[in-house]
Structure formats: C-alpha cells, structure tokens
C-alpha atoms as a printed R data frame, in Angstrom:
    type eleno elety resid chain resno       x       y       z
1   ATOM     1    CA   UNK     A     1  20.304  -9.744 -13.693
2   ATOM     2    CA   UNK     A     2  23.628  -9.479 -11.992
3   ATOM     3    CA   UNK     A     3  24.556  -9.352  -8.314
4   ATOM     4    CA   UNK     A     4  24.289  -5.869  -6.394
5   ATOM     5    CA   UNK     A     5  25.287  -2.741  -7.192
6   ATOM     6    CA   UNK     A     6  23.293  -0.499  -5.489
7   ATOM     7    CA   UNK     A     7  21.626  -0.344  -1.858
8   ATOM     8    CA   UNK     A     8  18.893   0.816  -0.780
9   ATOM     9    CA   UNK     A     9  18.379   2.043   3.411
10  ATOM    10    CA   UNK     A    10  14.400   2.046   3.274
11  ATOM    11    CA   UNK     A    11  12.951   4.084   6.325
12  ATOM    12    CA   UNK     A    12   9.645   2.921   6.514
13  ATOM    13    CA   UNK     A    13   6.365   2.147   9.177
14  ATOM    14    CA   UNK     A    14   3.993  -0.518   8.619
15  ATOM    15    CA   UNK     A    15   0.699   2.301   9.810
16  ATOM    16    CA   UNK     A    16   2.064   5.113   7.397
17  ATOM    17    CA   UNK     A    17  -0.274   5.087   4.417
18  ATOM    18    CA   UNK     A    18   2.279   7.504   2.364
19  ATOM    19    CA   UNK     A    19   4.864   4.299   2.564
20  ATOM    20    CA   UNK     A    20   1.913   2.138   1.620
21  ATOM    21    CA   UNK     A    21   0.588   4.314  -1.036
22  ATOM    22    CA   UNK     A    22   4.166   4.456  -2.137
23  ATOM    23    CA   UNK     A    23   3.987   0.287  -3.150
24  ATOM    24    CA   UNK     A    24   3.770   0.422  -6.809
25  ATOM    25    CA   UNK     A    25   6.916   3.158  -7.155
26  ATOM    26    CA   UNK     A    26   8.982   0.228  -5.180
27  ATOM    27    CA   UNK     A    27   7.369  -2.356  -6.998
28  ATOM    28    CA   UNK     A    28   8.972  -1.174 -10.309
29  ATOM    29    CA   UNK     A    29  12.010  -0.583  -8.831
30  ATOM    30    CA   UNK     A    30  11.686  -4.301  -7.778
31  ATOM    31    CA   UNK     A    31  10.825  -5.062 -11.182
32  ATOM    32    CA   UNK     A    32  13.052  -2.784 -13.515
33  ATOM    33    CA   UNK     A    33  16.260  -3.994 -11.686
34  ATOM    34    CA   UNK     A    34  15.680  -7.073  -9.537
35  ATOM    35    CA   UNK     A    35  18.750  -8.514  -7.616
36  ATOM    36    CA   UNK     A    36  20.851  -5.226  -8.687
37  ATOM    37    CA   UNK     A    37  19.195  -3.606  -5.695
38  ATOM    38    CA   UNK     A    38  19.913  -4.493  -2.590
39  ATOM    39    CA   UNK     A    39  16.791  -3.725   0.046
40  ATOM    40    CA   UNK     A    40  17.630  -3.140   3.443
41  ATOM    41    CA   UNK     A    41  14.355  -2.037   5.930
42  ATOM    42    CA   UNK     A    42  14.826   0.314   8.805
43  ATOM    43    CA   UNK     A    43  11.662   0.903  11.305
44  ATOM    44    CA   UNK     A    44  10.544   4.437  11.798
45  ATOM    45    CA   UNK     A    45   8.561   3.902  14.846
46  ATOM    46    CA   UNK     A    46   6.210   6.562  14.445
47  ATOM    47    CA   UNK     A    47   4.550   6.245  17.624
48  ATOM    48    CA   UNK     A    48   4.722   4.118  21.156
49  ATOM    49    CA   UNK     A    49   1.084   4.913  21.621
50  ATOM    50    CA   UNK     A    50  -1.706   6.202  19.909
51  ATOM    51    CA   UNK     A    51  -1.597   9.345  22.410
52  ATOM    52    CA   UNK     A    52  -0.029  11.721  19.653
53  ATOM    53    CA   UNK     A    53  -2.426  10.641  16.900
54  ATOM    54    CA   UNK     A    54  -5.551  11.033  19.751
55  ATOM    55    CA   UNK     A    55  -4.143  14.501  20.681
56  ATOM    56    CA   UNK     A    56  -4.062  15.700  17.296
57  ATOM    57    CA   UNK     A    57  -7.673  14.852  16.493
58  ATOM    58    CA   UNK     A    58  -7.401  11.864  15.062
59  ATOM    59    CA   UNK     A    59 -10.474   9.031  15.248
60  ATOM    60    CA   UNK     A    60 -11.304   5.956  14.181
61  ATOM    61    CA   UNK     A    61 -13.506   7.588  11.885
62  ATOM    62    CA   UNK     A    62 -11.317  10.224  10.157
63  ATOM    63    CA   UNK     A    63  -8.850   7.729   9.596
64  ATOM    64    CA   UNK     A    64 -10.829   5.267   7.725
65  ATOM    65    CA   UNK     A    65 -12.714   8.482   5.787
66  ATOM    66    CA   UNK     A    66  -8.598   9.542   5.146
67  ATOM    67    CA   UNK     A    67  -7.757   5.819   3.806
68  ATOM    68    CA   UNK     A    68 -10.175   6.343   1.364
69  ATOM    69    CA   UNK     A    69  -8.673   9.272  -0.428
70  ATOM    70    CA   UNK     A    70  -5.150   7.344  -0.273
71  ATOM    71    CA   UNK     A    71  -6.614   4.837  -2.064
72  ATOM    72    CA   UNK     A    72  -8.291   7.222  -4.637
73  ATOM    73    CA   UNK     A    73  -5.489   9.074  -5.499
74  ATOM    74    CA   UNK     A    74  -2.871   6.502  -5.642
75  ATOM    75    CA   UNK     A    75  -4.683   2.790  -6.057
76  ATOM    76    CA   UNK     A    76  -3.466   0.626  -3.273
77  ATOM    77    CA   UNK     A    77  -6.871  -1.371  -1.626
78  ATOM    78    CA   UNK     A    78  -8.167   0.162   1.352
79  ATOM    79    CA   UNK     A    79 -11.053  -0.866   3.772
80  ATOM    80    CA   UNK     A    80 -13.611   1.468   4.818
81  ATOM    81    CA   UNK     A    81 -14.891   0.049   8.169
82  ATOM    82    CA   UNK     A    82 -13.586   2.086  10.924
83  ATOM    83    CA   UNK     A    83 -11.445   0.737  13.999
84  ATOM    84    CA   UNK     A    84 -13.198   0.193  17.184
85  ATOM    85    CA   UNK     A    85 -10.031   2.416  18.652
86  ATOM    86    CA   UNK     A    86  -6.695   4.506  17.308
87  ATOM    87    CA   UNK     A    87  -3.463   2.505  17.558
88  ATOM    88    CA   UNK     A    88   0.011   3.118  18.180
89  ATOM    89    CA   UNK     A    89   3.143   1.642  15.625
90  ATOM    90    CA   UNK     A    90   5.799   0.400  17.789
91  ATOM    91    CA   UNK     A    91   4.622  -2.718  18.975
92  ATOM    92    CA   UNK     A    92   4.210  -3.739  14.944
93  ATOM    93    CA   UNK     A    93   7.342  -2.358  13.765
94  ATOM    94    CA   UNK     A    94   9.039  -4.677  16.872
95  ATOM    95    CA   UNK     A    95   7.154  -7.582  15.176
96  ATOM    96    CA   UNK     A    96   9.337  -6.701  12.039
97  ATOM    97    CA   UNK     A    97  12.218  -6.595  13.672
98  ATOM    98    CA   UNK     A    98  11.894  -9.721  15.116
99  ATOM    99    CA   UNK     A    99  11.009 -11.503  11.803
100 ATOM   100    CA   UNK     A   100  14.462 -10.246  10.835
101 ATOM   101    CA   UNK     A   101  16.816 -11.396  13.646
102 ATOM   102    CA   UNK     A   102  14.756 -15.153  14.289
103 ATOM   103    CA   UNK     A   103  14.174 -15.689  10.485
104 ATOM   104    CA   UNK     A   104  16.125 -13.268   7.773
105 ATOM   105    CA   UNK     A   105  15.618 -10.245   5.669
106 ATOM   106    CA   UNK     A   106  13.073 -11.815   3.232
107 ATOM   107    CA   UNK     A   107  10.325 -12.818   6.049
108 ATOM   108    CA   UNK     A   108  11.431  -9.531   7.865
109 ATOM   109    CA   UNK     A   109   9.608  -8.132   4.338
110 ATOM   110    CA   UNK     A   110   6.936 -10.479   4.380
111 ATOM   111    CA   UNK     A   111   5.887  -9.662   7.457
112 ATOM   112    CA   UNK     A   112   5.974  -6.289   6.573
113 ATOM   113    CA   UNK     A   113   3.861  -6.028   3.988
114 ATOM   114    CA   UNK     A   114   1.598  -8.490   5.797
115 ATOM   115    CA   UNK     A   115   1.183  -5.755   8.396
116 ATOM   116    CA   UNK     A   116   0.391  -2.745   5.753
117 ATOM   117    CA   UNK     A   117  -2.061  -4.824   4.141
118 ATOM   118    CA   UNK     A   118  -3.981  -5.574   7.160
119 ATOM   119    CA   UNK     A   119  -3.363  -1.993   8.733
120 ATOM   120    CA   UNK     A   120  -5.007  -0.512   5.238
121 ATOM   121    CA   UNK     A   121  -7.763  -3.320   4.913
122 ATOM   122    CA   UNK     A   122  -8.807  -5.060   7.873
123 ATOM   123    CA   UNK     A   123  -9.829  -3.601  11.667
124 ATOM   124    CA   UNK     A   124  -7.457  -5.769  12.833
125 ATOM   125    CA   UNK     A   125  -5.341  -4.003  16.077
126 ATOM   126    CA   UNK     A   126  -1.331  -3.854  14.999
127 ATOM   127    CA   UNK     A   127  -0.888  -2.907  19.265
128 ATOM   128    CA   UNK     A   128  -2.908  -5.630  19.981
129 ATOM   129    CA   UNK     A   129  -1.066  -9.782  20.032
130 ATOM   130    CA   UNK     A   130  -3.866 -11.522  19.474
131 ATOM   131    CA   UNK     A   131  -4.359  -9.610  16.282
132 ATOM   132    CA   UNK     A   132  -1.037  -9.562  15.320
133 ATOM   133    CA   UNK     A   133  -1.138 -13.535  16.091
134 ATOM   134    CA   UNK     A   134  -4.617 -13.341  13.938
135 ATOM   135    CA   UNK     A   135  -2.986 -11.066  10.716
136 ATOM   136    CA   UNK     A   136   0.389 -13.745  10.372
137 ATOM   137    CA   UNK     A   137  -2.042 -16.643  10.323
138 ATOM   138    CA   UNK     A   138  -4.313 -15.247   7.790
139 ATOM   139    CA   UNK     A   139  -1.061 -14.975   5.516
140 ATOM   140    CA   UNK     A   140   0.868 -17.266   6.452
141 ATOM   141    CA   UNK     A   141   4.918 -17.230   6.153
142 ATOM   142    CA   UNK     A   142   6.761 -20.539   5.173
143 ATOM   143    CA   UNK     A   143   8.838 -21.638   8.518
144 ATOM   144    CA   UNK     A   144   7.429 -19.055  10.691
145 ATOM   145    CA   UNK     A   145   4.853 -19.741  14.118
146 ATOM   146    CA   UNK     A   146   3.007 -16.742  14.525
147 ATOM   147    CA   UNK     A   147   2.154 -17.908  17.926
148 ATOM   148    CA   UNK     A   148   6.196 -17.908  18.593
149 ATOM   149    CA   UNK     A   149   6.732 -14.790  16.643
150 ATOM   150    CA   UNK     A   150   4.823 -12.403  18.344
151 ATOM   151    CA   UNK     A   151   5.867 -13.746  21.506
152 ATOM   152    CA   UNK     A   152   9.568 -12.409  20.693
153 ATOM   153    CA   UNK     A   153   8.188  -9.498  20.257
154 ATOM   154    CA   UNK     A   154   9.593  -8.439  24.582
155 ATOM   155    CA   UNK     A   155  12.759 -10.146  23.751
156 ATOM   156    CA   UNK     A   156  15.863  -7.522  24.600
157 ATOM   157    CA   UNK     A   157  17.630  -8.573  21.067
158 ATOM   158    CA   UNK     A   158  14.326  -7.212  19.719
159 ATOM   159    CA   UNK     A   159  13.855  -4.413  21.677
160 ATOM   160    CA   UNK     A   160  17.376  -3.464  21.378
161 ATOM   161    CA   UNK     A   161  17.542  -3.631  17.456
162 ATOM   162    CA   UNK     A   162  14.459  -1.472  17.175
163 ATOM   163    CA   UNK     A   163  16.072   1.106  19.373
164 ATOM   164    CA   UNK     A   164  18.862   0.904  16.572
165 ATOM   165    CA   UNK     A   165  16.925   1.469  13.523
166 ATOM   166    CA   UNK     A   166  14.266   3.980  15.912
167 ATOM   167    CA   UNK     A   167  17.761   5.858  16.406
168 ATOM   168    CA   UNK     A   168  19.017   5.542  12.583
169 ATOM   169    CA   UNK     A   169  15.475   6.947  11.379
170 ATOM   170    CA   UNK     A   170  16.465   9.853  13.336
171 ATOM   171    CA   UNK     A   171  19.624  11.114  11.801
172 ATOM   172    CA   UNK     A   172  17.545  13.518   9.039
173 ATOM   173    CA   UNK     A   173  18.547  16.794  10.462
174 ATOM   174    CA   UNK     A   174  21.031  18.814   7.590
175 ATOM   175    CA   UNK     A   175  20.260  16.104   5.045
176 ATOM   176    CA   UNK     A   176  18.981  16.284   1.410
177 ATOM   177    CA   UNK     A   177  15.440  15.358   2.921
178 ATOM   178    CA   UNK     A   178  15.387  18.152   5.078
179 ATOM   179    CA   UNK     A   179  16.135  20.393   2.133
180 ATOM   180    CA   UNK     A   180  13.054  19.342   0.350
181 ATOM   181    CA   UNK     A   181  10.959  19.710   3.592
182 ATOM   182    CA   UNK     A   182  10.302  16.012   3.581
183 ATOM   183    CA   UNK     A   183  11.670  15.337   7.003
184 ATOM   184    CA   UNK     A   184   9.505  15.253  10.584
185 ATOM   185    CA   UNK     A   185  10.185  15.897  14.258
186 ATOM   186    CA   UNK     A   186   7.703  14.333  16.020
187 ATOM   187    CA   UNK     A   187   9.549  13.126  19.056
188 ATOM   188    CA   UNK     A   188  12.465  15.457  19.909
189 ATOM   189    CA   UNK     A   189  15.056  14.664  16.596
190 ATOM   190    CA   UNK     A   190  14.929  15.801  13.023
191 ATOM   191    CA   UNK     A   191  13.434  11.977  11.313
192 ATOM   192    CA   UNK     A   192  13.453  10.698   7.560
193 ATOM   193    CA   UNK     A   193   9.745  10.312   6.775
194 ATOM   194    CA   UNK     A   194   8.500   7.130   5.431
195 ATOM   195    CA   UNK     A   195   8.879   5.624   2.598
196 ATOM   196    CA   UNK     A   196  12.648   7.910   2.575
197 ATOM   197    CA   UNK     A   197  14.967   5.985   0.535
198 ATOM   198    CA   UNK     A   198  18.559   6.419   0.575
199 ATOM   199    CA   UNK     A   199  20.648   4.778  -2.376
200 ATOM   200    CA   UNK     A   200  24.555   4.104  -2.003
201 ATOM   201    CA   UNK     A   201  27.084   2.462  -4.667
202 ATOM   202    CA   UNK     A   202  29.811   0.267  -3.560
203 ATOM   203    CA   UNK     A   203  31.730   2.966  -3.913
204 ATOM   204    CA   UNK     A   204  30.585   5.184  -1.737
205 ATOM   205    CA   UNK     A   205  28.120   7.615  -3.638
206 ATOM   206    CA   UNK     A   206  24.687   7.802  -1.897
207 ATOM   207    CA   UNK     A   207  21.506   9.833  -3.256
208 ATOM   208    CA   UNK     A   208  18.141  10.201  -0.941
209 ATOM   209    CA   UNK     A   209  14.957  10.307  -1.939
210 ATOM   210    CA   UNK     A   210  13.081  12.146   0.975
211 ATOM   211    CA   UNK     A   211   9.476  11.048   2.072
212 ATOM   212    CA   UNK     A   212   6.652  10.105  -0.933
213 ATOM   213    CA   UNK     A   213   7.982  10.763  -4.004
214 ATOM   214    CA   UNK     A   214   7.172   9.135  -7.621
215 ATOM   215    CA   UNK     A   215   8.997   6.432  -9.724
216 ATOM   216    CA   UNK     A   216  10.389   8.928 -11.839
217 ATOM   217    CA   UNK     A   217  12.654  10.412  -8.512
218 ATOM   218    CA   UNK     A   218  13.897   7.283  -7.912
219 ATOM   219    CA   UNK     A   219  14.721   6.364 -11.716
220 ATOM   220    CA   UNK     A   220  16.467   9.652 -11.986
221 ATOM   221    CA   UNK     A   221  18.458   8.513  -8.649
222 ATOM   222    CA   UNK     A   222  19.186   5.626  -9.856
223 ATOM   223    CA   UNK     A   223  20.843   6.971 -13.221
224 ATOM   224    CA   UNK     A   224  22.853   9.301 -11.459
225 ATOM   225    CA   UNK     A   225  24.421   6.707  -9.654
226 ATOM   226    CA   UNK     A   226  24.791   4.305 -11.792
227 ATOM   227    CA   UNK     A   227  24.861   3.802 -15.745
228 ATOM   228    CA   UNK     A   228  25.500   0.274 -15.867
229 ATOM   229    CA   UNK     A   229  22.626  -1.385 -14.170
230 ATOM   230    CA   UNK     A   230  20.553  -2.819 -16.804
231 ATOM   231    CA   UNK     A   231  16.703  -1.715 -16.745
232 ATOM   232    CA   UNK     A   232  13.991  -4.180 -17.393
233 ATOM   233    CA   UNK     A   233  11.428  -2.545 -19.935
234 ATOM   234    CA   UNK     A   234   7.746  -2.367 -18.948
235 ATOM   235    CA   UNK     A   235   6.327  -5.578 -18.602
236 ATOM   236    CA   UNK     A   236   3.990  -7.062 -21.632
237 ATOM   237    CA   UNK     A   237   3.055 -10.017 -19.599
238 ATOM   238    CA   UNK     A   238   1.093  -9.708 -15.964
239 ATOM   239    CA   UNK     A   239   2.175 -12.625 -15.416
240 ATOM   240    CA   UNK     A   240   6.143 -12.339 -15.414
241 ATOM   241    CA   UNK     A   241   5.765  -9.452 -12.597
242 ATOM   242    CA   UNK     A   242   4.335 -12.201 -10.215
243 ATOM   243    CA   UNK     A   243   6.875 -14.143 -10.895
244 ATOM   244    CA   UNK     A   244   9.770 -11.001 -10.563
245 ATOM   245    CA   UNK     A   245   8.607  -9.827  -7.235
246 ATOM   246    CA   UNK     A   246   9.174 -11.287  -3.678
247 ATOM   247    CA   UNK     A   247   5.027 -10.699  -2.880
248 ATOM   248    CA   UNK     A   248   1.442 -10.998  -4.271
249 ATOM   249    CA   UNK     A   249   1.116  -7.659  -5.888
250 ATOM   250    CA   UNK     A   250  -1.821  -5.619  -5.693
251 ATOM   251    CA   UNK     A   251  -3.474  -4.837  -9.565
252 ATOM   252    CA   UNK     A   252  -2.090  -1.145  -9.079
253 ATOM   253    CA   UNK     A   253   1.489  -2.810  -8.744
254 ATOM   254    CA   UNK     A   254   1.184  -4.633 -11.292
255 ATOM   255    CA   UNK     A   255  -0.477  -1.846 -13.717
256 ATOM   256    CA   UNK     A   256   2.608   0.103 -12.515
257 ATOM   257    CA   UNK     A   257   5.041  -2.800 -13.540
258 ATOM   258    CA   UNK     A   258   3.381  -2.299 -17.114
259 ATOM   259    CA   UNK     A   259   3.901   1.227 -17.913
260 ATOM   260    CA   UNK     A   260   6.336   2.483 -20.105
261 ATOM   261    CA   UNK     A   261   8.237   5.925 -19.462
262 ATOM   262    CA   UNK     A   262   5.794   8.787 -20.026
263 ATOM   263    CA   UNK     A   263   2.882   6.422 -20.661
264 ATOM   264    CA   UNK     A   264  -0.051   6.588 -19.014
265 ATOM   265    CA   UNK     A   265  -1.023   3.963 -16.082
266 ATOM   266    CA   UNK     A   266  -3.896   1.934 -17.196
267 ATOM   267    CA   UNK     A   267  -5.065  -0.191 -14.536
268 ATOM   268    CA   UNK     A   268  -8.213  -1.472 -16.447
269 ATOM   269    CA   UNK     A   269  -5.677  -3.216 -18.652
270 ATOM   270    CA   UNK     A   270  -3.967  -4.592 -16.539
271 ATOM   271    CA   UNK     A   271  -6.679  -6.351 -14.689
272 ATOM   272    CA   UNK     A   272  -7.976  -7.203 -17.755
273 ATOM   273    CA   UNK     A   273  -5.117  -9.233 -18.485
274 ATOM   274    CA   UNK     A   274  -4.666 -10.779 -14.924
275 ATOM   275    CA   UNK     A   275  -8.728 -11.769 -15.325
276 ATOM   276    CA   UNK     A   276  -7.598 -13.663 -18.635
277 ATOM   277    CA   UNK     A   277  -4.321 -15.026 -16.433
278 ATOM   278    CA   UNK     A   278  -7.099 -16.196 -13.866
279 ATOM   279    CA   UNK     A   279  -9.383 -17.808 -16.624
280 ATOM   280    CA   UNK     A   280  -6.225 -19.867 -17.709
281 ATOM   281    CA   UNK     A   281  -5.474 -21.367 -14.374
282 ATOM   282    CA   UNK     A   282  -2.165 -19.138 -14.854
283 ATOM   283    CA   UNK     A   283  -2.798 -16.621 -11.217
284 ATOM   284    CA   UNK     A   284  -5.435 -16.475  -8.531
285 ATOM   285    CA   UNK     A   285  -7.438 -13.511  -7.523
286 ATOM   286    CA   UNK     A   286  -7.913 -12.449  -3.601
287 ATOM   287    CA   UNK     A   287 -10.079  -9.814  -2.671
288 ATOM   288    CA   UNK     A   288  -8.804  -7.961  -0.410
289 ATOM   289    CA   UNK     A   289 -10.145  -3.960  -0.015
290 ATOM   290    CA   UNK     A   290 -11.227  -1.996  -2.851
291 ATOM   291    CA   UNK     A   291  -8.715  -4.201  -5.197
292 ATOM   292    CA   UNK     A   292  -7.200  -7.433  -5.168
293 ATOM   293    CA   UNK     A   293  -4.099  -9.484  -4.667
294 ATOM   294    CA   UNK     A   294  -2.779 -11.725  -7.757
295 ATOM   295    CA   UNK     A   295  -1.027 -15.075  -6.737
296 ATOM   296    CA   UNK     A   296   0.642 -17.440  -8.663
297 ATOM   297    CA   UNK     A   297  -0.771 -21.223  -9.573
C-alpha cells in the first residue's frame, strides 16, 4: 500500500475499557488500509488518582463484575479476579509517553497495548512501578529495559509532554464530538472521550469520530475524505492479519479482520482457522483472559 494519506489524532487511556473494547474497529482499520494511515496517540489522562473513581462508587469488585460485560458484548479477553485496590491512569499513560520520546512511536504503541492488556486481564497495579516494571517484562519490547523505562517515568521531558497531550485531549468543547454527546468534563474542560479519533488529509480536511463508535463510522469517515485510498477486502487467511498488524491480535481482532461489509462476525471461524494455523506450526496460541493472543512462528 502506498505512503500516507490520511492521519489519524487517537485520544486514548490505557484503563478505559470503551478504547479497549474499541480494538477490533482499529484493528481493521489497521488492516483495510495499512501504511495509508498514519497513527498518532495522544494520552487522555483520565485520572491522577483513583479518588474520582472511589468517590463515585467504584470498587474493586464492580469493576471486575463491569469488565465482564465489556467483554460479553464486544469480545476483547477480560479477567475476572478483582484488584486488591482502585487505581488511578496517569502514572501509566506517563509510561507511554515516555516509550515515545526515549524509543519512537511504534514502542510508544507497544507499550500501550501492553498496558490495556494487563489493565483488562491481570491484577497487576498500572499506579504501582514495580508492576509496571512486572507487566513490560512479561511482554517484552525489543531494545527497551523496563527497569530504565519506568524509571523515566519523573523525568520533566516526560512530565512535560503528558501535560501537552493531557492539554490537547481537552480541546472538545464546540466540536463534532460534543454534538453527538460523546465528549466528558471530568476535570474542569470539555475532553474528547477515548477511543475519539480525529482524521485529517494532507490537505487540510479533518472528520472526528467522537468516543466508541463502530467500524462502519470510521469507514464512512474515511470515504468522505478520501476516495483514493485503496481498501484491503476481508481477510480469507488468519494468518495474513498477523502478519498486517504491528501486535499479537486477540481472536476477536482477528474475526473482525475477516468480515466482509454487512456480514456477520463469526468468531468460531475464525479460531477455528487460527487452531488449524497452530496445528501447522504456522501461529502460537497465548491464553490470556477469556480469549487468546495469536503470535507468529
């Protein structure tokens, strides 16, 4: 595919399970258009500390009870084990942040989607640096020390380009987003919800896409904005989405990946297929929550 055409501002927090829920939407995106798309992440920051979440009734146990319905209604894994305590977001989305200034936009992502997968499946603490420390080891990113990573976590580079994208996040008030009612003022200013998108041409022309939305918002988006980006069709082979997209997709990613327009999602086929991948040495399965993770041999 060619070079970009399109790109995409991404307001998103590792804790919000709406932006993880929202996985297999992006990963079609991902897959329909590849490297015409050009991804850039922007951390919400929904909360310093878990005092807003605690005020507003939220427990260990209600959370855990609430991933499970995420995960029922939209098929990304959850866990089910409840946290020994609520946690706040910022001191995660800094670890972002700082994967993106010491090491680039592509292990900015990684560690990104490290963080939602251990935030959704584990009772691992995203406040806490030993656990943070304990989820980058358990996936481990080529050329990064978790140790080291965290640790720049206080630096003022850090802290001063999360105050940038904390500020950008906040710039929702008299927008398209706020006309749909997808927006949220939690802190004081009018914020894009995650997983908001906001698509601009080279030319100028930008679309949003407010909050959770499905594929078919952002395909219509997309189409507005652009008739010449050429569309992948829905994939026949499991295997070729592992090897489009920058991650280990989930089987609901990859189910998604597979669908045609207007068909109907069939994730028992899908994982049917990645089993018979798995049984020719082609892709390894990972448990991980209620589903799995599919690598490549």
């Amino acid at each position: 595919m060619s070079s970009p055409t399109v790109s995409l501002t991404h307001f998103s927090d590792p804790h919000c399970p709406w932006a993880y829920s929202a996985s297999p939407a992006h990963a079609v995106l991902r897959w329909r258009f590849g490297a015409q798309l050009d991804w850039r992440l922007v951390l919400i920051g929904l909360s310093e500390s878990p005092d807003r979440y605690v005020k507003s009734g939220y427990t260990p146990t209600r959370s855990a009870q609430g991933f499970r319905t995420f995960g029922r209604r939209f098929g990304m894994p959850f866990g089910g084990q409840p946290r020994e305590r609520v946690t706040g977001t910022g001191t995660a989305c800094r670890l972002v942040v700082a994967a993106r200034l010491r090491h680039g936009a592509d292990a900015e992502f990684a560690v990104f989607r490290a963080l939602q997968l251990a935030q959704f499946t584990t009772t691992l603490l995203l406040d806490d640096p030993e656990d943070l420390v304990a989820v980058l080891e358990q996936r481990p990113i080529a050329g990064i020390d978790a140790a080291a990573l965290v640790a720049a976590i206080g630096d003022d580079d850090v802290e001063a380009a999360y105050q940038a994208d904390r500020a950008e996040s906040r710039t929702a008030a008299g927008t398209p987003t706020e006309a749909q009612g997808r927006e949220a003022n939690t802190d004081g200013a009018v914020r894009y919800t995650a997983p908001s998108i906001i698509f601009r041409t080279t030319e100028g022309a930008s679309l949003e896409v407010g909050g959770f939305q499905p594929v078919e918002a952002y395909d219509t988006a997309l189409a507005n904005l652009d008739v010449s980006l050429t569309r992948r069709p829905a994939a026949e082979d499991p295997v070729d989405v592992l090897n489009a997209l920058p991650y280990a997709p989930v089987t609901r990613e990859v189910a998604a990946c597979m669908t045609t327009n207007l068909g109907e999602l069939d994730e028992e086929a899908a994982e049917r297929a990645l089993i018979e991948a798995a049984a020719a040495g082609r892709v390894r399965r990972e448990a991980v929550g209620t589903s799995a993770l599919w690598h490549l041999v």
